[in-house]
Backbone as JSON, one array per atom type, in Angstrom:
{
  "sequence": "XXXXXXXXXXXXXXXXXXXXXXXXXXXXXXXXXXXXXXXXXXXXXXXXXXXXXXXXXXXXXXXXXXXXXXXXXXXXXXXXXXXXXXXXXXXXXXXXXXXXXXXXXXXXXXXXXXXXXXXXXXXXXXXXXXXXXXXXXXXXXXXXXXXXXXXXXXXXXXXXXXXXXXXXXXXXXXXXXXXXXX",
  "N": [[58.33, 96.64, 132.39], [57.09, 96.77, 134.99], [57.2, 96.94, 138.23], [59.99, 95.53, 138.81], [63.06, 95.66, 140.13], [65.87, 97.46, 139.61], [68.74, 95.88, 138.43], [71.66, 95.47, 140.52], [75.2, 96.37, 139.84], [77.66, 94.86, 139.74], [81.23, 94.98, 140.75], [83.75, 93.72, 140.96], [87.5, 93.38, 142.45], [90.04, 92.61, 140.55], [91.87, 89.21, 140.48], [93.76, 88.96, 138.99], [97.37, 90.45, 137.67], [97.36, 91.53, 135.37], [95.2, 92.46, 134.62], [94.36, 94.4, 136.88], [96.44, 95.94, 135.9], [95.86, 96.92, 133.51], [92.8, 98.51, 134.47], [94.33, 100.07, 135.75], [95.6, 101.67, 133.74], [93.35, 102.37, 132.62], [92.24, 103.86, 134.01], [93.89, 106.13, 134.67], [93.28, 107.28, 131.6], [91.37, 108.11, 131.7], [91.19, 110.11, 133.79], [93.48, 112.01, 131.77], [91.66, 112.64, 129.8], [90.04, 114.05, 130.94], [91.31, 116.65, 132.02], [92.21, 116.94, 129.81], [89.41, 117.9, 128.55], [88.89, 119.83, 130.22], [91.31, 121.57, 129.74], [90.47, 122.62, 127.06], [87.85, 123.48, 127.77], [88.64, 125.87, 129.26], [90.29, 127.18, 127.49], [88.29, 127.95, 125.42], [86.81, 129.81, 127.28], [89.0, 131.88, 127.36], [89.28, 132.28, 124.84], [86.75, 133.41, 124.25], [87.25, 135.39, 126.13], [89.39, 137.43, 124.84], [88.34, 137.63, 122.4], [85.76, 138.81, 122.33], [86.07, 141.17, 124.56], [88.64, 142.09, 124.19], [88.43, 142.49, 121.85], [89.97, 141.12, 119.89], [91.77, 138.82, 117.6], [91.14, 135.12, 117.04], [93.02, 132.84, 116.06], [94.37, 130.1, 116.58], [92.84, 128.62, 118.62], [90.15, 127.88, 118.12], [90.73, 125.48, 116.82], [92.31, 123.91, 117.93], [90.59, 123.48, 120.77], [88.48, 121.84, 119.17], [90.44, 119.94, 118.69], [91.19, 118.7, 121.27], [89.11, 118.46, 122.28], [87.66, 116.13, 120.47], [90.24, 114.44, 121.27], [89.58, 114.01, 123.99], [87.18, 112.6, 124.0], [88.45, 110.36, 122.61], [90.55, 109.08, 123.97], [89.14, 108.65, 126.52], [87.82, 106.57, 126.25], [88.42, 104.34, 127.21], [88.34, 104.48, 130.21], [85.33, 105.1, 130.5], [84.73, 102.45, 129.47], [85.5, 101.04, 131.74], [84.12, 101.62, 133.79], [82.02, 101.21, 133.09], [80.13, 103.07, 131.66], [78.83, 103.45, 129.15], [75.7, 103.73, 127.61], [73.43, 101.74, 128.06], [71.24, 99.04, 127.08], [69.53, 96.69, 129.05], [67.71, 95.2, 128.78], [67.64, 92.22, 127.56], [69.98, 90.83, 128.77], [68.95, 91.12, 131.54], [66.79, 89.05, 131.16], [67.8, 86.79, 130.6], [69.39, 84.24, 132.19], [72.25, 82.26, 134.19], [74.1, 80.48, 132.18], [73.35, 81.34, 129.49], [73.52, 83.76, 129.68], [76.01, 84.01, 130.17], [77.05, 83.28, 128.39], [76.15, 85.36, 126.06], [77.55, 87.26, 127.02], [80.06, 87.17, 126.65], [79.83, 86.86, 123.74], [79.28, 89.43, 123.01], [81.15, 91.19, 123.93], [83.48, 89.69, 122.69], [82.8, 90.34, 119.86], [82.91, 93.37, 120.09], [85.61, 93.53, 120.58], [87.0, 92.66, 118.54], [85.73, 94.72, 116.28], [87.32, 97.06, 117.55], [89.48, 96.29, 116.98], [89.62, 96.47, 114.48], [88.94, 99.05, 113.77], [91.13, 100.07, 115.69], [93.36, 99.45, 113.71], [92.86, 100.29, 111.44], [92.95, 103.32, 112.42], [95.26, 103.74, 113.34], [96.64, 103.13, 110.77], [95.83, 105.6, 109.03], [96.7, 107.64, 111.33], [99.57, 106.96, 110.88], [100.0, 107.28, 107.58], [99.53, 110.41, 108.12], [101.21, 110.8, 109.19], [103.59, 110.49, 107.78], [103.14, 111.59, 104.76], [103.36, 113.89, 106.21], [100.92, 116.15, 106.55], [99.46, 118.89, 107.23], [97.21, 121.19, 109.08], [95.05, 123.01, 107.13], [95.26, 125.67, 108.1], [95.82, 129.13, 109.92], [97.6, 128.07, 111.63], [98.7, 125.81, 110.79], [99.53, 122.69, 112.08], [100.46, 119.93, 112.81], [98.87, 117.44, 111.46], [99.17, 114.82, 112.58], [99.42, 114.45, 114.89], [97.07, 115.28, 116.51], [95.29, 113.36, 115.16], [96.78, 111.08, 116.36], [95.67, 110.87, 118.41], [94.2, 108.68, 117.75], [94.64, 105.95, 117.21], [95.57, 105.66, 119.79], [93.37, 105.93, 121.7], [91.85, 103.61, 120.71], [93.27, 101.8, 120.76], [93.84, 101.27, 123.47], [90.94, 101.2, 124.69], [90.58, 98.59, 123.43], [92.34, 97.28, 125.41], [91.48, 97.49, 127.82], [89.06, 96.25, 126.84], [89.72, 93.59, 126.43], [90.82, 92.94, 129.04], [88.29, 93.13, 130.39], [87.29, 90.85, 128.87], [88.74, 88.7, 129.9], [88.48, 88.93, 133.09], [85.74, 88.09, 132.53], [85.94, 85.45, 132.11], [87.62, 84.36, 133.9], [86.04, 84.15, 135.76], [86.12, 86.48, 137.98], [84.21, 88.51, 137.61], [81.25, 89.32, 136.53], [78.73, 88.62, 134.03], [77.92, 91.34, 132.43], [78.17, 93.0, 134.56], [75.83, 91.91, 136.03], [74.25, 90.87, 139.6], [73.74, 87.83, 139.96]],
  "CA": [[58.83, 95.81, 133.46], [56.68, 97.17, 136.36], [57.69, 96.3, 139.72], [61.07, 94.82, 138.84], [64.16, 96.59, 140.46], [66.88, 97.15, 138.38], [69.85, 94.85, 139.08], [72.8, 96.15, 141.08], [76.65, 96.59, 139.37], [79.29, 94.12, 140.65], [82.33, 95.21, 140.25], [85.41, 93.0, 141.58], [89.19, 93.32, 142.06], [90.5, 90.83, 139.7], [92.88, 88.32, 141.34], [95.09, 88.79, 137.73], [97.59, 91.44, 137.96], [97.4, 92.42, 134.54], [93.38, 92.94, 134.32], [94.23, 95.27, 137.49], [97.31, 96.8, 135.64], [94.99, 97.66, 132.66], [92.2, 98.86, 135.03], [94.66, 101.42, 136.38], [96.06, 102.63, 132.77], [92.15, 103.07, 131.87], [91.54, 105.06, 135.01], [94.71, 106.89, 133.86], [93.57, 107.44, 130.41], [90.28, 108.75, 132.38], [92.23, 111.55, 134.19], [93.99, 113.0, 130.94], [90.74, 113.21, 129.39], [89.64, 114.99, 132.29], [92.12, 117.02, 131.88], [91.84, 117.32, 127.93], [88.21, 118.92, 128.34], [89.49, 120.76, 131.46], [92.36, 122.63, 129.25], [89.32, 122.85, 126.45], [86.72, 124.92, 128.49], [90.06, 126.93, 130.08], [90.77, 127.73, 125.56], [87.34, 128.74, 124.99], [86.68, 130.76, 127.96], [90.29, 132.17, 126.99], [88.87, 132.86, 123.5], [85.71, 134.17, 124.67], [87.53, 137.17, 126.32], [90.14, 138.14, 123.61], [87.5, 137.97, 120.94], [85.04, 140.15, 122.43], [86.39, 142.11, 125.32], [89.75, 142.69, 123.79], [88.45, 142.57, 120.1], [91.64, 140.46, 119.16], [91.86, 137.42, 116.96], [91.72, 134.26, 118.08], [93.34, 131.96, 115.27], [94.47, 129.01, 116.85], [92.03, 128.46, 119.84], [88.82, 127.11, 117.52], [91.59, 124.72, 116.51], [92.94, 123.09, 119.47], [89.55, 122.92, 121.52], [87.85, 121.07, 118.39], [91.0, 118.61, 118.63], [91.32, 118.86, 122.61], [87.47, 117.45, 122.49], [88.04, 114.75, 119.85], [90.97, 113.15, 121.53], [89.19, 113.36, 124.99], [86.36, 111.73, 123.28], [88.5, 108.91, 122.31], [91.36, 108.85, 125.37], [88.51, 108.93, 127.72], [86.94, 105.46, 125.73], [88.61, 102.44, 128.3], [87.56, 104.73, 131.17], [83.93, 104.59, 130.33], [84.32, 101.02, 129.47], [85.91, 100.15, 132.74], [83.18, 102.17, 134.69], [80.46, 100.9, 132.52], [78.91, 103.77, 131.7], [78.67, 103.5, 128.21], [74.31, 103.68, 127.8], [72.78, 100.12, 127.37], [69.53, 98.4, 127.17], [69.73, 95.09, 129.61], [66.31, 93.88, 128.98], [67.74, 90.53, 127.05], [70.75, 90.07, 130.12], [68.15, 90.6, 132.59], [66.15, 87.97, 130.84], [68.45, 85.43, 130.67], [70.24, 83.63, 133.39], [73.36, 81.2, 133.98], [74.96, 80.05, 131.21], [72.59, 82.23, 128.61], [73.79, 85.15, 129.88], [77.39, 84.02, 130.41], [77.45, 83.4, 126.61], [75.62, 86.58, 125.44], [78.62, 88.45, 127.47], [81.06, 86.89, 125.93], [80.18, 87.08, 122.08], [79.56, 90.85, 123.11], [83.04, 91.45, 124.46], [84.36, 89.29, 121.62], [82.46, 91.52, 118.73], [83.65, 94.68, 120.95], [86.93, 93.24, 120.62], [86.43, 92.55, 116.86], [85.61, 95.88, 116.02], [87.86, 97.96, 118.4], [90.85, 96.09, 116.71], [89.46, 97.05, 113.3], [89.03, 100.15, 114.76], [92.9, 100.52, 115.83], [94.0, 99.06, 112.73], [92.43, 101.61, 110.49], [93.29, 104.23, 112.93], [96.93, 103.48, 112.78], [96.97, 103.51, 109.27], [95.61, 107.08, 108.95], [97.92, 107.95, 111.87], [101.27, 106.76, 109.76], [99.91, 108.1, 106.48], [99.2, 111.52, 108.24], [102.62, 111.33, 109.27], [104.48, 110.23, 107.05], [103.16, 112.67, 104.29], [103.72, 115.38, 106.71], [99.93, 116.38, 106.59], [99.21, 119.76, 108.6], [95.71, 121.53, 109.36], [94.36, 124.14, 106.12], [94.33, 126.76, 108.91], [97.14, 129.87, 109.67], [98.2, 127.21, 112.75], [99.18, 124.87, 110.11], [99.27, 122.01, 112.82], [100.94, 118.6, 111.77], [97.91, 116.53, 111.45], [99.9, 113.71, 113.09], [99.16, 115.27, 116.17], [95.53, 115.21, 116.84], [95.33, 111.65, 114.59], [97.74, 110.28, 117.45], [94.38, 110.12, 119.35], [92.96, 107.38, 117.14], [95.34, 104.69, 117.57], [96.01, 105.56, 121.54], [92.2, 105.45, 122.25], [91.62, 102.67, 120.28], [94.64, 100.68, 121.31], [93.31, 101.18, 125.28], [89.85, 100.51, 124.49], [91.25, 97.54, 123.19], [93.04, 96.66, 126.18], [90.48, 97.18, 128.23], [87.85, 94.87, 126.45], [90.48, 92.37, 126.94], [90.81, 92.54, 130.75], [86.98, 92.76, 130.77], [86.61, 89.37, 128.72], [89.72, 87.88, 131.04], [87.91, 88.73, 134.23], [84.6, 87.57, 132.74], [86.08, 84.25, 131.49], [87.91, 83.58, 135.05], [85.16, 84.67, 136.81], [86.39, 87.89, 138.63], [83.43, 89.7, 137.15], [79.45, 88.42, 136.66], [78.37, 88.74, 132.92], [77.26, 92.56, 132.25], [78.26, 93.28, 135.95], [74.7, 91.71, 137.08], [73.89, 89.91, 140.23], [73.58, 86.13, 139.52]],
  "C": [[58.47, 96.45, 134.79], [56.99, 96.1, 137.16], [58.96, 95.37, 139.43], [62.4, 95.88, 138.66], [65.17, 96.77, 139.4], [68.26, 96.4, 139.35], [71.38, 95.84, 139.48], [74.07, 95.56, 139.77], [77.11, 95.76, 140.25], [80.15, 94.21, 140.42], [83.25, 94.74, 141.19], [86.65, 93.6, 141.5], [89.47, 92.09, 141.77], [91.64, 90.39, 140.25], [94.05, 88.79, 140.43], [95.49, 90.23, 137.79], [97.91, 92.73, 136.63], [96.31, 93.0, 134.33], [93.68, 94.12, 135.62], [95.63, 96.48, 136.68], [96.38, 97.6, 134.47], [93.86, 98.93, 133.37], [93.08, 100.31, 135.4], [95.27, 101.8, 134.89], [94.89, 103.31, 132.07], [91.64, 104.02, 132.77], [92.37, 106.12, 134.65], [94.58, 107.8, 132.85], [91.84, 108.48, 130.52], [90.38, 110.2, 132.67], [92.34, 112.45, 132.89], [92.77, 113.26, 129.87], [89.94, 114.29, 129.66], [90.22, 116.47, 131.85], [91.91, 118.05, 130.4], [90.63, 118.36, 128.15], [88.45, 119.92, 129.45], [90.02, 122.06, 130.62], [91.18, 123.13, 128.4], [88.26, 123.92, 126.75], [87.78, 125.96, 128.96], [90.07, 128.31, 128.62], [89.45, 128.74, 125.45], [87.06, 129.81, 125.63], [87.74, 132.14, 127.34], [89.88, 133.28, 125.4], [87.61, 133.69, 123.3], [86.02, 136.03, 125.13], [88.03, 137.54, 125.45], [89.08, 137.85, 122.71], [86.28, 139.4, 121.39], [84.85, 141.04, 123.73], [87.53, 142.73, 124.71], [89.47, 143.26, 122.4], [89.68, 141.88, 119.66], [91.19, 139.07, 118.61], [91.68, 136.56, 117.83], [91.81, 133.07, 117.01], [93.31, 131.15, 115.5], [93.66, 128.27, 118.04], [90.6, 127.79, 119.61], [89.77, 125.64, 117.62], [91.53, 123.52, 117.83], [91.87, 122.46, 120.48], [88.89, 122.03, 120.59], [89.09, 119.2, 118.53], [90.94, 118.09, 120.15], [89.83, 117.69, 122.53], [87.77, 116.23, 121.83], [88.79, 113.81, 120.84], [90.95, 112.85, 123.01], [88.13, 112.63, 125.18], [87.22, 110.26, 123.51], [89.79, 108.56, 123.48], [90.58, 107.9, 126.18], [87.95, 107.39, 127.29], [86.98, 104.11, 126.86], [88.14, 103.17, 129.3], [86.07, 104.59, 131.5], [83.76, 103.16, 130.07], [84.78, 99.74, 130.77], [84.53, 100.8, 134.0], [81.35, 101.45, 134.21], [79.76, 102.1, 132.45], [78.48, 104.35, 130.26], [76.26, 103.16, 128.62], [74.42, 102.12, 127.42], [71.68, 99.84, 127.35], [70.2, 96.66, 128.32], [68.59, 94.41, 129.89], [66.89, 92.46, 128.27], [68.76, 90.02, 128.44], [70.03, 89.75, 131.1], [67.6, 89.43, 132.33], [66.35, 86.15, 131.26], [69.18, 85.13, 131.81], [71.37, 82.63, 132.69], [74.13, 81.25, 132.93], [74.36, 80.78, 129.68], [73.35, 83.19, 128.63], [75.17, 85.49, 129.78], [77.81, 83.77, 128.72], [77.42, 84.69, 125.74], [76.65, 87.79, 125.89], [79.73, 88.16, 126.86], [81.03, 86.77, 124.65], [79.96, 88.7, 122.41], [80.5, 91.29, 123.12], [83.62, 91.13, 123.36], [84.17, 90.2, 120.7], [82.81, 93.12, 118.87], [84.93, 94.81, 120.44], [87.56, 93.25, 118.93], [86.67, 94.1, 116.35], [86.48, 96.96, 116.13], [89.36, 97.5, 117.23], [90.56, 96.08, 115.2], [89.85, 98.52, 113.47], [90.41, 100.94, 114.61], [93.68, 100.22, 114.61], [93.81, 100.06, 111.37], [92.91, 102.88, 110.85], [94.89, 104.5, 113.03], [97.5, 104.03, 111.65], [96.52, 104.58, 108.99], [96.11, 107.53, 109.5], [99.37, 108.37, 111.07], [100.76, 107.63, 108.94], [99.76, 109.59, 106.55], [101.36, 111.85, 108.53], [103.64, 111.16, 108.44], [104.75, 111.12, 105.66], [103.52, 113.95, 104.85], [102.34, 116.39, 106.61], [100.0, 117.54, 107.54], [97.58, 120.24, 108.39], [96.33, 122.8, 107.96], [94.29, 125.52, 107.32], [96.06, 127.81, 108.72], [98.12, 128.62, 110.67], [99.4, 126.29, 111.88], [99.55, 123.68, 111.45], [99.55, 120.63, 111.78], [99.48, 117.65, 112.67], [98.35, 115.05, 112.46], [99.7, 113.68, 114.56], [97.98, 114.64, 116.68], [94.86, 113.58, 116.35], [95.89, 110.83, 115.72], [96.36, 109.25, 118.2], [93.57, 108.75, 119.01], [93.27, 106.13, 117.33], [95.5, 104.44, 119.58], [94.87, 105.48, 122.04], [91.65, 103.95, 121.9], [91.95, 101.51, 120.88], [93.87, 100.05, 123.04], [92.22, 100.9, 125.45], [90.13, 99.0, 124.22], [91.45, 96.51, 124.41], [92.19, 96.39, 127.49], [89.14, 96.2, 128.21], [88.44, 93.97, 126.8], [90.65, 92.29, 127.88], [89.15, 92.32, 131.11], [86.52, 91.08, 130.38], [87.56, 88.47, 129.56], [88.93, 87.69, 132.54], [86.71, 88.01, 133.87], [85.28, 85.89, 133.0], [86.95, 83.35, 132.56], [87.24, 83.6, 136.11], [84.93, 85.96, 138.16], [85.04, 88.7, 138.46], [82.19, 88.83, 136.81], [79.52, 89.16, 135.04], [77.51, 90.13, 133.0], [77.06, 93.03, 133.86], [76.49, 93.33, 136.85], [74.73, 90.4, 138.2], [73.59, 88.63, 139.3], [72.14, 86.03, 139.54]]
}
């Protein structure tokens, strides 16, 4: 696609005050991810000295940064999907115009939506069953599995909630199909 710019981002404030209430629990959910890999590099560094300046153990500190990452992995999921910065290809959106394009965003979103709430529904149910057996980590930490699982349903869930303010704004028009110029 020589000589063809790439199409600017439009990103609106949605008139609806729940697509902006979501918007701010995914910027939210942004932060404590932040956060999550923040404490994460803090652990390792942490574990870096006591292992080989001090020579001292460091039992529980593999632990915690391996879960720390995971559940800012999946926290962090509606933030990237409210920023868009999940990778894409937009040679078929570019392609298409009008009412093409306004379709092709909306079975996307829907199959997003599809998925995500498979997704949470599976994730749930490994959640409960972690807890409910009382599941902990094989390690000395012993760590109730219930814990770190939490992440699967609470990223999920907000991903979730997020796709759904994205197909609300598309579908009242707050937002342009794959945030391109018209």
């Amino acid at each position: 696609m020589s000589g063809h710019a790439p199409a600017a981002i439009v990103r609106t404030t949605s008139d609806h005050q729940i697509v902006r209430s979501i918007h701010k629990i995914s910027s939210a959910a942004g932060w404590c991810s932040a956060l999550m890999i923040l404490t994460a590099v803090v652990l390792t560094c942490q574990m870096i000295f006591v292992r080989f300046v001090l020579n001292g153990s460091t039992v529980w500190q593999t632990e915690i940064v391996v879960y720390l990452v995971i559940a800012a992995t999946l926290v962090g999921l509606p933030f990237v999907q409210y920023q868009r910065g999940h990778v894409n290809v937009d040679l078929i959106p570019l392609a298409l115009r009008g009412r093409a394009r306004f379709g092709l965003a909306v079975l996307t979103l829907s199959l997003s939506i599809i998925i995500t709430a498979v997704l949470l529904f599976y994730g749930y149910e490994y959640w409960h069953f972690a807890y409910k057996r009382g599941w902990t980590s094989d390690t000395v930490t012993a760590v109730p599995l219930w814990i770190p699982y939490l992440s699967l349903p609470v990223g999920f869930g907000l991903l979730l909630l997020q796709l759904l303010a994205d197909l609300v704004a598309l579908l009242t028009k707050s937002e342009t199909p794959f945030g391109l110029e018209a």
